[in-house]
N, C-alpha and C positions, 0 to 999 in steps of 0.2 A: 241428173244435174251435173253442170261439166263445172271444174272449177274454174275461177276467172284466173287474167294473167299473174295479179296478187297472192292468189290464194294459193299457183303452182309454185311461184318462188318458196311461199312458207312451207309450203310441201314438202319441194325438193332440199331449203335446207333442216327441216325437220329427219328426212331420211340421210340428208348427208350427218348430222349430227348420231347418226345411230337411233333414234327413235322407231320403235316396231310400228308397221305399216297399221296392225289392231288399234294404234295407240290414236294414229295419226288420224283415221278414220272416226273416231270416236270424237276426238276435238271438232272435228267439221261439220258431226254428224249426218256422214256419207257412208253409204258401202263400201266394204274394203276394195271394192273392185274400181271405185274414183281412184283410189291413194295405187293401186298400182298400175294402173295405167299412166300415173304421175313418172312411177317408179322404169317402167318399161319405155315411153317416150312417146306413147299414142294418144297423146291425149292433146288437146287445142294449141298447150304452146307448148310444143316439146323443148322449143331453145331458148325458154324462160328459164333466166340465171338463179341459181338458189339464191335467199333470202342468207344475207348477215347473222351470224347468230345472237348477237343484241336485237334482232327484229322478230326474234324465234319466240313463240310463249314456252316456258316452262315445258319440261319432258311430263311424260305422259308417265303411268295413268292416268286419267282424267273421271272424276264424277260422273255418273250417270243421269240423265234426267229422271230417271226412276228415284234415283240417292235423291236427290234436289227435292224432291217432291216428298218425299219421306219427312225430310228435316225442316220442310215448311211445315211443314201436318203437325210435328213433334213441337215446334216451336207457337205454333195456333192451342195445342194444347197447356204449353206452360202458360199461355197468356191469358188462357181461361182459367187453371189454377188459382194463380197469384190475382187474379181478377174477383173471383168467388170467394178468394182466404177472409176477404171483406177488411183487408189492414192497406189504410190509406195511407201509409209513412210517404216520406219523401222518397225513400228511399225502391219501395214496391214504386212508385209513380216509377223512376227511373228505371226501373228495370222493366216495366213494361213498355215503355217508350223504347227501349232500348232494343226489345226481341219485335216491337212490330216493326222498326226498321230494318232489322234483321228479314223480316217475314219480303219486307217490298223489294228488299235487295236481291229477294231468290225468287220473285216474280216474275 
């Protein structure tokens, strides 16, 4: 998968800001071998200008989908907890409401 002309902008100002190619790759969820062919200038728009760094996401490291998937699992299990404790408060409602938006948000 080639990155579009958008995605080499955030790229290349990703790597002009100092972010590790590892880092870069993981955000995209590409091979490190996309982010340096960004990096070397063989890749679809080599004379795509870097991206602004207001337009940059956050440096890296970045979550793995592995992590994501973990912390939905953990949070499906609090919701069954505090579900099963059988204490109807307002306050149990709220928090259950609270971790299964949690749960849709990491969907």
């Amino acid at each position: 998968m080639s990155f579009t002309y958008r995605e080499t902008q955030i790229v290349k100002g990703m790597l002009a800001r100092g972010d590790k190619q590892h880092d870069i790759a993981a955000f995209f969820g590409v091979n490190g071998g996309r982010v340096a062919e960004v990096a070397n200038g063989s890749c679809d728009y080599p004379t795509a200008p870097a991206a602004e760094e207001s337009k940059l996401p956050p440096p890296g490291p970045y979550v793995s989908l592995r992590t994501v998937f973990e912390v939905r699992e953990i949070l499906k299990e609090a919701v069954e907890l505090i579900a099963g404790a059988g204490d109807v408060s307002g306050e149990s409602e709220l928090a259950l409401d609270a971790l299964q938006n949690a749960i849709k948000k990491l969907a």
